[in-house]
GUSEVEX-570182 format. One record per residue: residue in three letters; x, y, z of N, C-alpha, C, CB in turn. Coordinates in nm, 4 decimals, always signed. Glycine has a CB too. Example, Ala and Ser with C-alpha at 12.3 -4.5 7.8 and 13.67 -1.06 7.14 Angstrom:
BEGIN
REC  aa    neast   nnorth      nup   caeast  canorth     caup    ceast   cnorth      cup   cbeast  cbnorth     cbup
REC ala  +1.3190  -0.5690  +0.7800  +1.2300  -0.4500  +0.7800  +1.3200  -0.3300  +0.7800  +1.1308  -0.4473  +0.9046
REC ser  +1.2850  -0.2250  +0.7080  +1.3670  -0.1060  +0.7140  +1.2900  +0.0030  +0.7870  +1.4084  -0.0598  +0.5725
END
This chain:
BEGIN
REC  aa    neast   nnorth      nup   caeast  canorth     caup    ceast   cnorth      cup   cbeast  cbnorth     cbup
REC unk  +7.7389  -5.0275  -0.2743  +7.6183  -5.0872  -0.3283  +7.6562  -5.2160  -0.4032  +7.5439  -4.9870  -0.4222
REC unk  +7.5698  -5.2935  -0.4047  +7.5802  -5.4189  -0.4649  +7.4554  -5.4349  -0.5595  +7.5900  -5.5310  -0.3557
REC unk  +7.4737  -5.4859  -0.6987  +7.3721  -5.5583  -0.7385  +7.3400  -5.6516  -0.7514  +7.3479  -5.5487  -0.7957
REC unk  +7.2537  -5.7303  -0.7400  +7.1970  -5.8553  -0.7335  +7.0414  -5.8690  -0.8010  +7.1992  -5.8906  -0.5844
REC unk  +7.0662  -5.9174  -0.9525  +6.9580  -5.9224  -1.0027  +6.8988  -5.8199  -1.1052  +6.8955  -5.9336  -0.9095
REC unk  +6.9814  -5.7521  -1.1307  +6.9442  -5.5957  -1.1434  +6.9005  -5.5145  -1.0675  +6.8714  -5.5704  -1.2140
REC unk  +6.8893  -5.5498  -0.9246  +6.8670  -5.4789  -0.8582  +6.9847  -5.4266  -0.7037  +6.7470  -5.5324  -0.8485
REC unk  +6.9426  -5.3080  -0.7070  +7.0955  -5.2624  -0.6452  +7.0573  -5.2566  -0.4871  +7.1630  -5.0851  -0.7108
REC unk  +7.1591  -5.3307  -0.4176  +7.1221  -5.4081  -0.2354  +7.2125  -5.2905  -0.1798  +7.2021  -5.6238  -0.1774
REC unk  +7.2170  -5.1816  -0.0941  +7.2791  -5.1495  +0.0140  +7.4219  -5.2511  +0.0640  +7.1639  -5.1482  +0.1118
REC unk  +7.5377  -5.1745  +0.0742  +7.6138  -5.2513  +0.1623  +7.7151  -5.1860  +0.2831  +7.6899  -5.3286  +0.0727
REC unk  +7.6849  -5.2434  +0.3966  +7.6949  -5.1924  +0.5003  +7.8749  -5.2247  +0.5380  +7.5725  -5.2526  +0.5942
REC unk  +7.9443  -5.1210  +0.5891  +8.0886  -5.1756  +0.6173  +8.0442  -5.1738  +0.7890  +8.2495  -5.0560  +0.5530
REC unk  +8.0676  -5.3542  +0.8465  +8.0352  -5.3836  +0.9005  +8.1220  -5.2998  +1.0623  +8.0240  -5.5034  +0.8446
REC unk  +8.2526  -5.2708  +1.0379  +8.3057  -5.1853  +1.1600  +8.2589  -5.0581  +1.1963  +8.4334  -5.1611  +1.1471
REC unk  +8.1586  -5.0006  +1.1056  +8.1077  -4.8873  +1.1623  +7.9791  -4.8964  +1.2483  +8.0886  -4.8010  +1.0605
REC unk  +7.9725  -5.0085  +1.2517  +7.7881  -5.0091  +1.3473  +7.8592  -5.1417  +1.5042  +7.5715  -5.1459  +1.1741
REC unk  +7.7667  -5.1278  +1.5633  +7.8021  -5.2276  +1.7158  +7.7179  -5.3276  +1.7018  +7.7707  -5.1582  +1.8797
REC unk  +7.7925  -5.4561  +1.7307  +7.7088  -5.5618  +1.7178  +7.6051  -5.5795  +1.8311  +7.7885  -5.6753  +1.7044
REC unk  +7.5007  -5.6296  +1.8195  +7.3869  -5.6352  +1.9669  +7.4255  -5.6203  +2.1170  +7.3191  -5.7792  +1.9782
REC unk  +7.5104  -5.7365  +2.1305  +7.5615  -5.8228  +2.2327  +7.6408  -5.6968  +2.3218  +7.6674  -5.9607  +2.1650
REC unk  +7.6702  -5.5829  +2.2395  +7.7757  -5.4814  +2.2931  +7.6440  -5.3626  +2.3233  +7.9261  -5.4282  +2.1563
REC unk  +7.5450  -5.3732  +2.2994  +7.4701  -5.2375  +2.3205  +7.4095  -5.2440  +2.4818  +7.3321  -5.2199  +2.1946
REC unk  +7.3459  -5.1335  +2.5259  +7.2955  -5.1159  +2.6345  +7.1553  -5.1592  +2.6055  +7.3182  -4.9853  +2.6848
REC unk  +7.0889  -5.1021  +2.5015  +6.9686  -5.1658  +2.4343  +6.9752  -5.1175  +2.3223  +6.8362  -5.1470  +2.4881
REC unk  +6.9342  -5.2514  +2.2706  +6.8545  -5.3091  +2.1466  +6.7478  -5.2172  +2.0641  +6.7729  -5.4302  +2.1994
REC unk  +6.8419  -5.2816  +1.9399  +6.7773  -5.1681  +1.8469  +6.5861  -5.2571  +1.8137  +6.9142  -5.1468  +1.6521
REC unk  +6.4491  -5.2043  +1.8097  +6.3381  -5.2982  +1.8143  +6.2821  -5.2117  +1.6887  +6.2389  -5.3155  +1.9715
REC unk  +6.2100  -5.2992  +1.6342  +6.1219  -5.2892  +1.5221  +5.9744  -5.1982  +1.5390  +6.0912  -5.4377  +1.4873
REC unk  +5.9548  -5.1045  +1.4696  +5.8135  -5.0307  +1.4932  +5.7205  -5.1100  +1.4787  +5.7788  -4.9211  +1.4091
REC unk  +5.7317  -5.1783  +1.3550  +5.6501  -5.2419  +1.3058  +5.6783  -5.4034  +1.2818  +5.6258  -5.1711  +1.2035
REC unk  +5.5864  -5.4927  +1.2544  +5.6126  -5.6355  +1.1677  +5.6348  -5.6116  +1.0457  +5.5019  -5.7371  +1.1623
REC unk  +5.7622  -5.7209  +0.9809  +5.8157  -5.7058  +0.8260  +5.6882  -5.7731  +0.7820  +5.9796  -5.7897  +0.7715
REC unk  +5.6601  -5.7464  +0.6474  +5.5774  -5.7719  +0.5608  +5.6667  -5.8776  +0.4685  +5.5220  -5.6396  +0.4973
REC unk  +5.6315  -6.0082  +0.4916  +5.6955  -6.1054  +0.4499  +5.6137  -6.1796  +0.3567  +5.7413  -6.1751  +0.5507
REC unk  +5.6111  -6.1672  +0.2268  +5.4902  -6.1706  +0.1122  +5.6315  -6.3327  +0.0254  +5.4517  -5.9295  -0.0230
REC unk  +5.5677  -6.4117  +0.0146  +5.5833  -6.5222  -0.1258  +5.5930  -6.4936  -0.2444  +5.4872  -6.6033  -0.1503
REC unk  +5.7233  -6.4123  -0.3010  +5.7622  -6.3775  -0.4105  +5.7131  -6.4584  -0.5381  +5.8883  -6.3742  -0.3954
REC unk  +5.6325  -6.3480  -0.6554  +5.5792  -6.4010  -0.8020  +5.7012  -6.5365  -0.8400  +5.5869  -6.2418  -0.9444
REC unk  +5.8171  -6.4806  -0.8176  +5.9667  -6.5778  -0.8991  +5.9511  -6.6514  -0.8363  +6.1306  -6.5458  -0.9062
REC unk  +5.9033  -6.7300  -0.7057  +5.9637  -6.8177  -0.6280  +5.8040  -6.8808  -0.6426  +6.0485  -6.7663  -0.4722
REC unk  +5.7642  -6.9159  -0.7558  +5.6409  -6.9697  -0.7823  +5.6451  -7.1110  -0.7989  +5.5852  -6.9113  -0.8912
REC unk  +5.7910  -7.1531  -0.8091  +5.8419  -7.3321  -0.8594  +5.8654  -7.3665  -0.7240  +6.0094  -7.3681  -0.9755
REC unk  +5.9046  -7.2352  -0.5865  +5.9655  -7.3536  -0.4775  +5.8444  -7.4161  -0.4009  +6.0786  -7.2830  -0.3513
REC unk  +5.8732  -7.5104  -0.3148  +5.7295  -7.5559  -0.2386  +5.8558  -7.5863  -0.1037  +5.6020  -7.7344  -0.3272
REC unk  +5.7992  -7.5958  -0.0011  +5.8077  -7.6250  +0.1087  +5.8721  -7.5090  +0.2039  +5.8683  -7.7409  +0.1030
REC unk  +5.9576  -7.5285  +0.3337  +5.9720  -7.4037  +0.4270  +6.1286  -7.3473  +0.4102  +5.9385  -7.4499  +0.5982
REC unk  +6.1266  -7.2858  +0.4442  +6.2646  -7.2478  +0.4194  +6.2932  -7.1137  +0.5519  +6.2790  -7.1879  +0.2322
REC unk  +6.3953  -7.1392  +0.5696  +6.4681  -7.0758  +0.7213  +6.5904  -6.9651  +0.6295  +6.5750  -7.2467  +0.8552
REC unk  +6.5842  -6.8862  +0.6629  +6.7061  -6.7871  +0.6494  +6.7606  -6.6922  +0.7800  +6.6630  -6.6851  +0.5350
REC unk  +6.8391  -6.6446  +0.7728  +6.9282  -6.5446  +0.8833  +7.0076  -6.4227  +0.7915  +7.0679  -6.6524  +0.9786
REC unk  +6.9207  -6.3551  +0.8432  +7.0377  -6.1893  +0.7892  +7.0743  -6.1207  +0.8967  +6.9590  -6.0473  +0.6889
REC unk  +7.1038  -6.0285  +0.8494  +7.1849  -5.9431  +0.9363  +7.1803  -5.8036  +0.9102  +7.3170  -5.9800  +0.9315
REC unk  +7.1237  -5.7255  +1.0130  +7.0354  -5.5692  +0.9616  +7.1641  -5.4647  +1.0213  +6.8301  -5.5291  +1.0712
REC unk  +7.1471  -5.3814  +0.9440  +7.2362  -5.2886  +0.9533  +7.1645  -5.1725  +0.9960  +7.3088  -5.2727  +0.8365
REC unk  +7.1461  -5.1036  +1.1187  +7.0801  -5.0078  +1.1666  +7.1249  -4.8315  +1.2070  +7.0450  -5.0767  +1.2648
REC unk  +7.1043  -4.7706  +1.1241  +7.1822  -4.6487  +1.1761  +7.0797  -4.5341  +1.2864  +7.2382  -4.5604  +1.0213
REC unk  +7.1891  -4.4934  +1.3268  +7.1304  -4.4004  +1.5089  +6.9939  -4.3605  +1.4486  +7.2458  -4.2036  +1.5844
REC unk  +6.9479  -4.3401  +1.3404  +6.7955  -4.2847  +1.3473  +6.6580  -4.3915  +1.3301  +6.7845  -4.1748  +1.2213
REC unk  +6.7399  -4.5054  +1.3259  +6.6550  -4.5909  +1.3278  +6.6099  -4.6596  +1.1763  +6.5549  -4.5269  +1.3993
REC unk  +6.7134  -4.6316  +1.0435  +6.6685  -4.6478  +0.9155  +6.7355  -4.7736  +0.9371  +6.7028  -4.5446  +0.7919
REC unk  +6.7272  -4.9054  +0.8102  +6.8077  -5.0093  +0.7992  +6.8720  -4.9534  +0.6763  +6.7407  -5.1521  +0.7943
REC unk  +6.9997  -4.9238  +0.7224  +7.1011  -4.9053  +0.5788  +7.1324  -5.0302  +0.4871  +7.2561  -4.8554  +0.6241
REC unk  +7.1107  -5.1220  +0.5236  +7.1704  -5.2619  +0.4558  +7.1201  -5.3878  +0.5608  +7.3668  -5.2566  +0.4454
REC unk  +7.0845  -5.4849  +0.4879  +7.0663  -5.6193  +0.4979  +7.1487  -5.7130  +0.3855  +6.9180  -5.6380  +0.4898
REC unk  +7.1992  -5.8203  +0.5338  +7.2850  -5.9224  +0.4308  +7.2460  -6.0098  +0.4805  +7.4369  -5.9318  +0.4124
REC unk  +7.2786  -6.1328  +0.3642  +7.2158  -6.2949  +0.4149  +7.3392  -6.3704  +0.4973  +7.1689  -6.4129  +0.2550
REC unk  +7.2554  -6.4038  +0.5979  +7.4125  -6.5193  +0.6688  +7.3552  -6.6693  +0.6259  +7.4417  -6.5195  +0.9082
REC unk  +7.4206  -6.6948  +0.7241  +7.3681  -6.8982  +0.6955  +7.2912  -6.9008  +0.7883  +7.4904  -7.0536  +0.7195
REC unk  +7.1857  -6.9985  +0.7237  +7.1615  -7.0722  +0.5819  +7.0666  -6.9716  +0.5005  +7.0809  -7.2354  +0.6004
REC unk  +7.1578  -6.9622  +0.3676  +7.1288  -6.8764  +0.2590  +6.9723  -6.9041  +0.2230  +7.2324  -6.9056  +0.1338
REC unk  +6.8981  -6.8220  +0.1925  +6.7458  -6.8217  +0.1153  +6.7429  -6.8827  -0.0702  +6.6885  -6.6252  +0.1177
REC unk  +6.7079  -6.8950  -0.0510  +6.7005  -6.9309  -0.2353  +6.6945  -6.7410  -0.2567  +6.4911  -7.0595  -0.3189
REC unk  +6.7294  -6.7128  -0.3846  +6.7342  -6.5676  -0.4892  +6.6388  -6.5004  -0.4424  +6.7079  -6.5783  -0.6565
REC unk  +6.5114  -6.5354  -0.4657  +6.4081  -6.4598  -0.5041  +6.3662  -6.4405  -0.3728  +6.3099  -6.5158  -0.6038
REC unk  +6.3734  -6.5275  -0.2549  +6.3159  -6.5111  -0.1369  +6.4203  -6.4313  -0.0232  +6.2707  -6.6547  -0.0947
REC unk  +6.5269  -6.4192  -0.0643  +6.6315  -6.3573  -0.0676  +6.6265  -6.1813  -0.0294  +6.6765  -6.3942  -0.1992
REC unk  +6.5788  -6.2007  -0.1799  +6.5194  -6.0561  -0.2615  +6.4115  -5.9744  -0.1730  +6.4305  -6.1001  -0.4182
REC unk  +6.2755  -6.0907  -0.1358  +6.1674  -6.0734  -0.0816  +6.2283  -5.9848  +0.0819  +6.0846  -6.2337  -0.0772
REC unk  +6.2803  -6.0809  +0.1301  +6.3509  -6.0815  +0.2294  +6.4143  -5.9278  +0.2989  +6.4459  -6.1732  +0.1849
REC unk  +6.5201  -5.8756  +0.2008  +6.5651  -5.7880  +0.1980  +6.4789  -5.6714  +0.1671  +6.6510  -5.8109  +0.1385
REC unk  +6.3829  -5.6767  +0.0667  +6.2953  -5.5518  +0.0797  +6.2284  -5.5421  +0.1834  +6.2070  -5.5339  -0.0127
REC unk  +6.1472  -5.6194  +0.2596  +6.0821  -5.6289  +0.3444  +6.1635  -5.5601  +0.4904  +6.0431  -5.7670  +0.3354
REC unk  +6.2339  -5.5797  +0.5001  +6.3824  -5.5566  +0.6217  +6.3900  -5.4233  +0.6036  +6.5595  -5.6365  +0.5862
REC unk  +6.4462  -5.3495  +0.4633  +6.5292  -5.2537  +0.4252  +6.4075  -5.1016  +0.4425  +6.5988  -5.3003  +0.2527
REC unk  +6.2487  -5.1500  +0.4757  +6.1576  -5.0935  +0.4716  +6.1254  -5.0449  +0.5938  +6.0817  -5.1534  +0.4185
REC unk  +6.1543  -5.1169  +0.6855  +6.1168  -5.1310  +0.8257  +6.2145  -4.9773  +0.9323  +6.1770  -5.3252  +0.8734
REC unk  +6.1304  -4.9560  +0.9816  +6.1922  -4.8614  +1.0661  +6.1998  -4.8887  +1.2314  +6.1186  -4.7372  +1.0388
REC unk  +6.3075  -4.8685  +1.2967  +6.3504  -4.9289  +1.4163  +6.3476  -4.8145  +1.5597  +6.5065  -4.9873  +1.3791
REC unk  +6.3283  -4.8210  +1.6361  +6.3992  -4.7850  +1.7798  +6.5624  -4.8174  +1.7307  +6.3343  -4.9038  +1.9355
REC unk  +6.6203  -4.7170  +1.7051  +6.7600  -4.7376  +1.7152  +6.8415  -4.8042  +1.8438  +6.8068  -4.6134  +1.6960
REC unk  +6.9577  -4.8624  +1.8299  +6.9865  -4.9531  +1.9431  +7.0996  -4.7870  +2.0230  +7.0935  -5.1557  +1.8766
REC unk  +7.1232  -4.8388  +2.1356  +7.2006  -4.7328  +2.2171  +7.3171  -4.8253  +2.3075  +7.0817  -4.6371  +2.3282
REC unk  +7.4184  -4.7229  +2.2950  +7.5061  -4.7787  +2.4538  +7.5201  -4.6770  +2.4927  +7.6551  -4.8586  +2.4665
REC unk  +7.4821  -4.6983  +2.6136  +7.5271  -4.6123  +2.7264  +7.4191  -4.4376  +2.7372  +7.7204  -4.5841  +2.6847
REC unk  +7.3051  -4.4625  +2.6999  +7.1914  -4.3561  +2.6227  +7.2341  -4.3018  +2.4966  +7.1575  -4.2222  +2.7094
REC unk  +7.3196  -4.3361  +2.4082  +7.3776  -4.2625  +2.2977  +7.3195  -4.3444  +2.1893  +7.5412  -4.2506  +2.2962
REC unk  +7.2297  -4.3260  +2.0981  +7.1870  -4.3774  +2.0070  +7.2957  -4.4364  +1.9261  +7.1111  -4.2969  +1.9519
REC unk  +7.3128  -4.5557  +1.8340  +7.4618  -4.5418  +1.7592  +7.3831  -4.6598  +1.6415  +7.6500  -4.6066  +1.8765
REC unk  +7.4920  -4.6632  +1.5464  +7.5062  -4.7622  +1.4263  +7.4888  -4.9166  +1.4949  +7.6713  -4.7416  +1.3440
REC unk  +7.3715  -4.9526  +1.4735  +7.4484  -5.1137  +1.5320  +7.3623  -5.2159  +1.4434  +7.4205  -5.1602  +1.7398
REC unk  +7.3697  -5.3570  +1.4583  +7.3850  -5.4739  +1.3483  +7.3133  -5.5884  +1.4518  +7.5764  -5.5152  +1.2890
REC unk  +7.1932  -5.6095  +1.3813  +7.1654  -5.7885  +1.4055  +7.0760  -5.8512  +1.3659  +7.1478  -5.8374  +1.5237
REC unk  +7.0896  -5.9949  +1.4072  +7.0410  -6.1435  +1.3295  +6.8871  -6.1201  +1.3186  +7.0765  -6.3071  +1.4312
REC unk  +6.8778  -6.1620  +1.2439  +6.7109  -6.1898  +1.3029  +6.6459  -6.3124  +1.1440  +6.5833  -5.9625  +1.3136
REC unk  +6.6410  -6.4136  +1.2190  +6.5417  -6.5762  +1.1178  +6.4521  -6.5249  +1.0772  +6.4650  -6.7257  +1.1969
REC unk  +6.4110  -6.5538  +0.9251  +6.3243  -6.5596  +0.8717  +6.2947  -6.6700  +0.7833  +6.3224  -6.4679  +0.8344
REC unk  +6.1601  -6.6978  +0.8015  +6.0984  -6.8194  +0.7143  +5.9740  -6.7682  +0.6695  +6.0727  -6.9633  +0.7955
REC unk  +5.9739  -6.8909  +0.5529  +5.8762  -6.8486  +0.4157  +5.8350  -6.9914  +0.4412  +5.9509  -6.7947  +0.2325
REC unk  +5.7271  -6.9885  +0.4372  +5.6534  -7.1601  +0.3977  +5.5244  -7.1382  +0.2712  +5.5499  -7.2449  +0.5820
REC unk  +5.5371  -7.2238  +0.1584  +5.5034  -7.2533  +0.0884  +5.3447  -7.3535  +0.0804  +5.6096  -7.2791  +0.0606
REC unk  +5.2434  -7.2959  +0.0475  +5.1411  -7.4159  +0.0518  +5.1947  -7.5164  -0.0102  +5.0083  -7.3940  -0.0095
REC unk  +5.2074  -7.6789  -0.0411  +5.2085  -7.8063  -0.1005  +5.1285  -7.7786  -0.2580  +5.1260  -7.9224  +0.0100
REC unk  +5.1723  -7.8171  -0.3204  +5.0872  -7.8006  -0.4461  +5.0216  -7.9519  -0.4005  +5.1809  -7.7802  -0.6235
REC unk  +4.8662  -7.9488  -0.4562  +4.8220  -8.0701  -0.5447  +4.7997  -8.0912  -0.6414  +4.7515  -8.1141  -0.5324
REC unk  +4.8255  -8.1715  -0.7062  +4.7865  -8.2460  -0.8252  +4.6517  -8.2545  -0.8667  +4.8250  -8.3678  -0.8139
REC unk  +4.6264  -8.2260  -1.0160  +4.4824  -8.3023  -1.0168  +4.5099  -8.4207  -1.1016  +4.3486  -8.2103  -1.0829
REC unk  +4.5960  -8.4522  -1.1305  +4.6454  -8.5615  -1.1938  +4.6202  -8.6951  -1.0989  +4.7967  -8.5334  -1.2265
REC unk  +4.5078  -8.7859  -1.0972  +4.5192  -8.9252  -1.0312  +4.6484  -8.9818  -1.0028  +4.4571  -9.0215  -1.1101
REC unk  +4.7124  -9.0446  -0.8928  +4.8318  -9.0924  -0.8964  +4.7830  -9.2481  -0.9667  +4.9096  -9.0854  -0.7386
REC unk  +4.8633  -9.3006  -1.0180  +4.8971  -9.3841  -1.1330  +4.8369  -9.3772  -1.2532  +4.8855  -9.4993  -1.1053
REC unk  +4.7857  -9.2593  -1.3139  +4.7740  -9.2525  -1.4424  +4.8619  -9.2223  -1.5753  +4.7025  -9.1900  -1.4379
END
């Protein structure tokens, strides 16, 4: 386990699960992540791209999510990972054998623009 924030993240030792590319099929999502604009991340404005990396065990739970590049800002981070760590999967298989396996998947957050009510040149 890791904490981050006070809050404690899952951590996956990456040789026990199969990376995608090696499975027969792919581990798939039941559902869509619920990807909500974190209260903390109330100062950022514009889009932002991230890549993690899901850690999936044979029953289909996500044991762990980690951030790859390009990193999220903290809080969206945070968002990020709960949203993932919630989700329940079609476990991935080789060869019909359900097993541990691991992958990428982008996520982006876009931010409305703030406006101003401030006139520009006042």
């Amino acid at each position: 386990m890791l904490e981050v924030q006070g809050e404690v993240v899952p951590v996956a030792d990456e040789l026990d699960y199969w990376p995608r590319p090696l499975l027969t099929q792919a581990p798939t999502a039941q559902q869509a992540p619920e990807l909500e604009w974190p209260k903390e991340a109330s100062a950022l404005i514009g889009s932002y791209i991230g890549v993690l990396r899901l850690f999936i065990d044979e029953a289909g739970a996500v044991q762990s999510v980690q951030m790859d590049d390009p990193p999220l800002p903290e809080p969206l981070a945070l968002a990020a990972k709960r949203a993932f760590l919630s989700l329940r999967f079609r476990p991935g298989e080789l060869n019909g054998q359900q097993v541990k396996s691991w992958m990428r998947v982008e996520v982006r957050f876009d931010a409305e623009p703030r406006i101003s009510s401030t006139p520009m040149g006042s």
